[in-house]
C-alpha positions in Angstrom: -5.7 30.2 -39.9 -8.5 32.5 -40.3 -9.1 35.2 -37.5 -6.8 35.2 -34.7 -7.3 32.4 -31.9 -6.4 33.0 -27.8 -5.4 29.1 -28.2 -4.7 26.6 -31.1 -4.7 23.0 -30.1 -2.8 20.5 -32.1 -4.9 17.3 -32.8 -8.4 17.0 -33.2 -7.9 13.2 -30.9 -10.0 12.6 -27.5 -7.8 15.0 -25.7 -8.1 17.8 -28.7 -12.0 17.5 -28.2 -11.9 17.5 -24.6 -9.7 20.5 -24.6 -11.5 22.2 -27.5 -14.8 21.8 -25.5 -13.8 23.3 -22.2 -12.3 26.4 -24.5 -15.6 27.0 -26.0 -17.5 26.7 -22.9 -15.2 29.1 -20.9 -15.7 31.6 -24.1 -12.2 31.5 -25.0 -11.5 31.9 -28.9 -9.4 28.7 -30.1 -8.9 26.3 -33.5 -8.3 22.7 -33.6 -5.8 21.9 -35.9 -5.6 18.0 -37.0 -3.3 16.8 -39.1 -5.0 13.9 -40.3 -8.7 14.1 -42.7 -10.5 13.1 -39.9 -11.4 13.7 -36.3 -10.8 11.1 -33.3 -7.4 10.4 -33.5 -6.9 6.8 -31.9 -10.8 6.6 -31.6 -11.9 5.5 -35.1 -15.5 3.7 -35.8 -14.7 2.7 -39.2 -18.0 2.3 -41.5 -17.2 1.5 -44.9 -14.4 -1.6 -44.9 -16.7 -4.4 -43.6 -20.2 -4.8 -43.7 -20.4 -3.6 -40.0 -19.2 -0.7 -38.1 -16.4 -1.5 -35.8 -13.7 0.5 -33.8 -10.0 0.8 -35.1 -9.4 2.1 -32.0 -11.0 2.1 -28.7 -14.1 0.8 -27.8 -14.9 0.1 -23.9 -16.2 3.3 -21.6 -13.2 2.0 -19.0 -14.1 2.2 -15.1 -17.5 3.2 -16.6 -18.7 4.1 -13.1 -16.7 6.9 -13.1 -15.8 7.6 -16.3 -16.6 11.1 -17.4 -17.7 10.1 -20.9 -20.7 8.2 -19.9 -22.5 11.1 -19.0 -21.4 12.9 -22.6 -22.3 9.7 -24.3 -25.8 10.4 -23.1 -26.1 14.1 -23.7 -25.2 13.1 -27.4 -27.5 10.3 -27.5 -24.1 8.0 -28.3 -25.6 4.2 -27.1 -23.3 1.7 -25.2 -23.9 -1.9 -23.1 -24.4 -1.3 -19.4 -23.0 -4.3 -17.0 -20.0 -7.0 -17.2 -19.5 -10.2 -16.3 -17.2 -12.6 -14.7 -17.1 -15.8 -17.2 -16.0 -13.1 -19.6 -13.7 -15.2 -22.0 -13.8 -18.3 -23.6 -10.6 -20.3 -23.7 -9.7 -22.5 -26.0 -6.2 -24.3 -25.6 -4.9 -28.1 -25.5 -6.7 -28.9 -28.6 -10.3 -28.5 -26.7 -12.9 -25.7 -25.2 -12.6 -25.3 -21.7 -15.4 -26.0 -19.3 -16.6 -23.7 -16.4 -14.0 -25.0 -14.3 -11.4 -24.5 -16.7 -12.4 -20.2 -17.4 -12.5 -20.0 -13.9 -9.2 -20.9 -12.9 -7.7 -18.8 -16.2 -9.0 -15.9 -14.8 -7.6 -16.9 -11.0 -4.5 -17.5 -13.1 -4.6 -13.7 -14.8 -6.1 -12.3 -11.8 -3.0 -13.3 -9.7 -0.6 -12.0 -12.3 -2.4 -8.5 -12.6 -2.2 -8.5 -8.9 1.1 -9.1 -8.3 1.7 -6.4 -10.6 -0.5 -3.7 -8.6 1.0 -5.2 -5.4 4.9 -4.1 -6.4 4.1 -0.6 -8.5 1.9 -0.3 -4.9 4.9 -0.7 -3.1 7.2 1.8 -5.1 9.5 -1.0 -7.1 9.4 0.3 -10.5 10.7 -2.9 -12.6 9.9 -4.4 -15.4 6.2 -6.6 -14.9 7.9 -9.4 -16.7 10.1 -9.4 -13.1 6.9 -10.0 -10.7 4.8 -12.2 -12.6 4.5 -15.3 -10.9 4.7 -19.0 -12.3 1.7 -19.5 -14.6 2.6 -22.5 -16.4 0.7 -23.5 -19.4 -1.4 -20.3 -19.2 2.1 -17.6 -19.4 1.3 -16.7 -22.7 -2.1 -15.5 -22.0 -0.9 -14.0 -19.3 2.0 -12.4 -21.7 -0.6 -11.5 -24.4 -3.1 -9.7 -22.0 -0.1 -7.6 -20.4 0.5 -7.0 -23.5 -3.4 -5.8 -24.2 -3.3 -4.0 -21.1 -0.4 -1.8 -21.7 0.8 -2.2 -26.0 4.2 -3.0 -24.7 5.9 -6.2 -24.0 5.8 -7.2 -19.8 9.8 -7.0 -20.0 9.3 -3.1 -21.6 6.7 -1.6 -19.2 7.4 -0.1 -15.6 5.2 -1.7 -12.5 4.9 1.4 -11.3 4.1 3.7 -14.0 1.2 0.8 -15.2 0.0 0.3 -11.3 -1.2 4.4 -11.6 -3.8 3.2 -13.0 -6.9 3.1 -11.1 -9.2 0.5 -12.3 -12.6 -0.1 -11.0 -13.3 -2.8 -13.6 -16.6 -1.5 -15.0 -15.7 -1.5 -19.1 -19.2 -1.1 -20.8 -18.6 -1.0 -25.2 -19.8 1.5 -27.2 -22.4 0.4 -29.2 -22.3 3.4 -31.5 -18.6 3.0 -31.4 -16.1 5.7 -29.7 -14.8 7.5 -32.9 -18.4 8.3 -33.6 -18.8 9.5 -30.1 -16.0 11.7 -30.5 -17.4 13.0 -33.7 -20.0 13.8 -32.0 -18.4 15.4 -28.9 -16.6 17.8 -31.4 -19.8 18.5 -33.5 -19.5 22.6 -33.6 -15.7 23.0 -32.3 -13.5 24.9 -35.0 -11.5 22.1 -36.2 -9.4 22.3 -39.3 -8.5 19.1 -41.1 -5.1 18.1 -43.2 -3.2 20.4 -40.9 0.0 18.9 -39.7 1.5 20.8 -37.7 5.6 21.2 -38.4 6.3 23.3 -35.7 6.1 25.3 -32.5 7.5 28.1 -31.0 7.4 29.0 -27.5 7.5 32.7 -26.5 7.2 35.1 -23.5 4.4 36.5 -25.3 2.6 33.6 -26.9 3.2 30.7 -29.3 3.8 30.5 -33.1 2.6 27.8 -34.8 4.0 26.4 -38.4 1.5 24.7 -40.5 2.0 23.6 -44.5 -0.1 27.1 -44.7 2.2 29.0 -42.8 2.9 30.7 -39.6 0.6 31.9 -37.0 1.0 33.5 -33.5 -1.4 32.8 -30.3 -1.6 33.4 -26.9 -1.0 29.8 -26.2 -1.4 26.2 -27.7 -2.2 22.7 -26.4 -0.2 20.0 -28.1 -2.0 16.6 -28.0 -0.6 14.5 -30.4 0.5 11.0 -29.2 4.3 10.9 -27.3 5.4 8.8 -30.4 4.8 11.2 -32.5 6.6 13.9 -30.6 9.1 11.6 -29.8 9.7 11.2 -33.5 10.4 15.0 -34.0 7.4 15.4 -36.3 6.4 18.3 -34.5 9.9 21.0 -33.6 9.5 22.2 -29.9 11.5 25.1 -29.5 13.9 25.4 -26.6 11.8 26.5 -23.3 10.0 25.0 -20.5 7.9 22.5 -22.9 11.1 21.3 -25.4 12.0 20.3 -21.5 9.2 17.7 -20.9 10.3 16.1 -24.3 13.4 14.1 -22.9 11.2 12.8 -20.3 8.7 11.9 -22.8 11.2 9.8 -24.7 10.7 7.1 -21.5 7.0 6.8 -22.0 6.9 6.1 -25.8 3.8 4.7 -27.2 3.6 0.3 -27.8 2.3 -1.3 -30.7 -1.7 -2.4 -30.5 -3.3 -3.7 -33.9 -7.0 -5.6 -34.6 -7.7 -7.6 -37.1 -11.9 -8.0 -38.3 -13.4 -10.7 -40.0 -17.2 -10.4 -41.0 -18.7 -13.8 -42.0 -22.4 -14.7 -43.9 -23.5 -15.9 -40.9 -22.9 -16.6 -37.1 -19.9 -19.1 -36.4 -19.8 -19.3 -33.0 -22.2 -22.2 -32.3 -22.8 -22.4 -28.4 -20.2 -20.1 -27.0 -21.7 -18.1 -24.6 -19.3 -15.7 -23.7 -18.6 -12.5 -25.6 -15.1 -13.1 -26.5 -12.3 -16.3 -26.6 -8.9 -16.6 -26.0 -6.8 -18.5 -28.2 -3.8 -20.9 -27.0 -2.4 -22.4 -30.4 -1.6 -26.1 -29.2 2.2 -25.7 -31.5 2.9 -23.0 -29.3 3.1 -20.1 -31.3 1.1 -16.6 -30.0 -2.3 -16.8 -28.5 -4.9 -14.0 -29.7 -7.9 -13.3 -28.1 -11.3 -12.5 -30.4 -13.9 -10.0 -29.5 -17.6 -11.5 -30.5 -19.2 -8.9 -28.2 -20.2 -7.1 -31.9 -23.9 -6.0 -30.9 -25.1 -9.6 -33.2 -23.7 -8.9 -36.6 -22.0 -11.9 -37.4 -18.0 -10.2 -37.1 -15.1 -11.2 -34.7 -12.2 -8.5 -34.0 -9.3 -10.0 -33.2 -6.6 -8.2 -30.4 -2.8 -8.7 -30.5 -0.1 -6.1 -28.9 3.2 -5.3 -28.3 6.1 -7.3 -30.5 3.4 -9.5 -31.9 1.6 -6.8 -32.9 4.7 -4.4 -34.3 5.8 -7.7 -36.0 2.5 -8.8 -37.8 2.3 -5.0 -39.0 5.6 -5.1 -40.9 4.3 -8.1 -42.8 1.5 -6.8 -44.0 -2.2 -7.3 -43.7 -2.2 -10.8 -45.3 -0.1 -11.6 -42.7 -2.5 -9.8 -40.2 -5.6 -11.7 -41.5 -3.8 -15.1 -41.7 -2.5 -15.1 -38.2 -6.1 -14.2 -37.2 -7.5 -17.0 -39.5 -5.2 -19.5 -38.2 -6.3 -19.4 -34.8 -10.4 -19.6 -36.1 -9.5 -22.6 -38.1 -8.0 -24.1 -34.9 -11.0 -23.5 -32.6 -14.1 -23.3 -35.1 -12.4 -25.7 -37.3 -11.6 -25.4 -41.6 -15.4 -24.7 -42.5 -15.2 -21.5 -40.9 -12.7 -20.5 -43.8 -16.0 -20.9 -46.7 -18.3 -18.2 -44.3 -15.7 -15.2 -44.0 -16.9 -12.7 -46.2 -14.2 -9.5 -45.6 -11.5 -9.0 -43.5 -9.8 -5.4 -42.6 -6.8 -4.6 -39.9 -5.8 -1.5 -38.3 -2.3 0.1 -39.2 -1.8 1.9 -36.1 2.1 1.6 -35.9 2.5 2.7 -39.2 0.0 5.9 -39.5 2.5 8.8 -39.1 -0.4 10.5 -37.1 0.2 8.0 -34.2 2.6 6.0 -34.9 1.6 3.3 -31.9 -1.0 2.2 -30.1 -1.0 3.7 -26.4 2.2 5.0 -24.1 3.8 3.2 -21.1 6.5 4.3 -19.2 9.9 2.3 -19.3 11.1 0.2 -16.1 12.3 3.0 -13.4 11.2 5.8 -15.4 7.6 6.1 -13.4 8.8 9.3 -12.2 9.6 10.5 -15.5 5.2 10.0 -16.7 4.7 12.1 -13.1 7.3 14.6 -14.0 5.6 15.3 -17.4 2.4 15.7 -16.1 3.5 18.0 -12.9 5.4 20.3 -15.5 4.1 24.0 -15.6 5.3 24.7 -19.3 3.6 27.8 -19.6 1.5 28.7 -22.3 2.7 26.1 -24.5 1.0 22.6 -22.6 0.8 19.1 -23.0 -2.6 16.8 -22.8 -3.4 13.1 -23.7 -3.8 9.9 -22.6 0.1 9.9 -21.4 -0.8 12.9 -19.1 -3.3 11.0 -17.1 -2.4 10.3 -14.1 -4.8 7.4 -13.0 -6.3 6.9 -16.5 -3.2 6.3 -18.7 -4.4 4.6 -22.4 -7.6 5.4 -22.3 -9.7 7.8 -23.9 -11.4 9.1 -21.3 -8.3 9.9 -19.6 -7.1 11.5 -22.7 -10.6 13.5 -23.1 -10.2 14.3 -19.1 -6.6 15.8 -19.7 -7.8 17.8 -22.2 -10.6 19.7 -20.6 -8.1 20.0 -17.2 -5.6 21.6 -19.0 -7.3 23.6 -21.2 -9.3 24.6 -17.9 -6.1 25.7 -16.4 -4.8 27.7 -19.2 -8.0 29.8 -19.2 -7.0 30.7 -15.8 -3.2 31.2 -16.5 -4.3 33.6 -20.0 -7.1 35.4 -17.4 -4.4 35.9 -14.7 -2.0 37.0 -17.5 -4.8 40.2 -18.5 
């Protein structure tokens, strides 16, 4: 690394730029080291495998009322959809389109299960969701495949508690200009290097030293936020101290599997549906998938699957990916639909050693153990990311938000420090 940083942050992700811009604003000398060619981490707006921009990654400014990013997204001139709506989704399932009627008592249907959910992490009783979800008959496996969504993990994997932290106030505007290119833009300026994994880090009374393929460097501190799967994996040698401490808790809050699959066609397919996305309910029973058309009028879908559908679909491959996907179309839009795709692509999330999943949960009855990592005072040698958001867990705003708190708390630890 060339000159000496106060502070290297590892990851170049929503949390790496959020923590890289508080650094630079509070005057404190720092580098951004990303191990990947590119920055954004999970935040991705991928322009060159379809026809049409489109986010690997996130994509909605969540509980965009509050949401710190919004007003960053307008400083960089970064465009996005104000507004929602209730007759969100279409549904298709029995072999037919649902009418009004039929949406609206899906969504009382989902609404109840997310409820009960809320209602028992509320209460304390950290279980697994798959344990409070009431009786939804025919609809379970939406239910199933938007707690999946919601969370990457399967409802029997993720903790009531931990996921009922989150504090939703349902306002999800997308980014039109997509979210990795409003991360680009956020870290326009910041020292960032790229194709620098980061190996290893040792903590020290006097500082950190950091092992990259170029060598070893010391600072006064560092800021690790690379996704928990990826620590959990031990790409990235913690020596003992204070933070190698906050890696067995983190080992209860791993990150889920989350995957999309795009399809661009020659023209539009979706005939009258009104509403900017559809869930799927295969009529033989198999998983359900739920199709994004919200894509600013290019004629694309992007399809959403998580947890074991999505770590399964990964390991056999992107045919695989695209067929499941194209499946479902054929079912809904019927076989001429097949004649107007023009390009598919998928994401690989799961399988890109940089990530290595798609967003943490914490494990039934290890709430505490999310709180505990977050609470930690590990020195000069701190944790940020989407996992260390208290009320914003998997999300990039909470990630971006950890990032600048942190970072803004270091400042203060290195000033007090002389």
């Amino acid at each position: 690394m060339s000159d000496q940083p106060d502070v290297v942050i590892v990851g170049a992700g929503a949390a790496g730029v959020g923590a890289g811009m508080e650094l630079k604003r509070c005057g404190v000398p720092f580098v951004i080291l990303e191990a990947s060619g590119r920055v954004g981490g999970r935040a991705y707006t991928d322009k060159t495998s379809l026809p049409y921009a489109w986010d690997k990654g996130c994509h909605w400014l969540h509980c965009a009322d509050v949401n710190p990013l919004v007003a960053e997204s307008d400083r960089v001139g970064a465009q996005y959809l104000k507004g929602g709506r209730e007759d969100w989704n279409a549904v298709w399932a029995n072999g037919d389109w649902a009418d009004q009627a039929g949406r609206a008592n899906t969504l009382r249907i989902m609404e109840a299960a997310f409820e009960a959910v809320y209602e028992a992490g509320g209460n304390g009783r950290d279980v697994p969701i798959s344990d409070v979800l009431p009786d939804a008959g025919q609809w379970a496996p939406i239910v199933r495949h938007w707690i999946q969504l919601m969370s990457s993990g399967d409802p029997e994997q993720v903790s009531t508690r931990s996921y009922a932290d989150y504090q939703d106030t349902e306002q999800n505007w997308p980014m039109k200009s997509g979210y990795g290119d409003l991360i680009e833009r956020l870290a326009a300026g910041l020292p960032v290097q790229l194709g620098m994994p980061v190996s290893g880090i040792e903590q020290r009374a006097d500082g950190v030293r950091v092992t990259t393929g170029s060598g070893t460097s010391s600072a006064k501190a560092a800021i690790v936020t690379v996704s928990t799967a990826v620590l959990n994996s031990g790409a990235i040698e913690i020596s003992a101290g204070p933070a190698r401490d906050v890696l067995t808790l983190m080992e209860n809050v791993p990150c889920g599997f989350y995957e999309k699959v795009a399809i661009a066609f020659d023209k539009d397919v979706l005939g009258d549906i009104e509403q900017p996305s559809v869930n799927i309910l295969p009529e033989d029973g198999s998983e359900p998938i739920n199709f994004q058309f919200a894509n600013f009028g290019n004629p694309m879908v992007i399809g959403h699957v998580a947890g074991s559908v999505a770590r399964q679909l990964l390991a056999e491959g992107d045919a695989a990916m695209v067929e499941f996907a194209m499946q479902r179309l054929v079912a809904a839009f019927g076989s001429d639909i097949k004649a107007r795709m023009v390009n598919a692509a998928t994401t690989d999330w799961g399988s890109n050693p940089f990530v290595r999943g798609g967003y943490s949960f914490a494990k039934p009855g290890c709430a505490h153990h999310r709180h505990q990592m977050i609470e930690a005072d590990t020195g000069n040698l701190a944790f940020a990311g989407e996992a260390f958001s208290r009320q914003w867990e998997a999300t990039a705003h909470g990630a971006w938000a950890s990032g600048r708190d942190v970072a803004g708390r270091l400042v203060d630890n290195l000033a007090s420090a002389g």
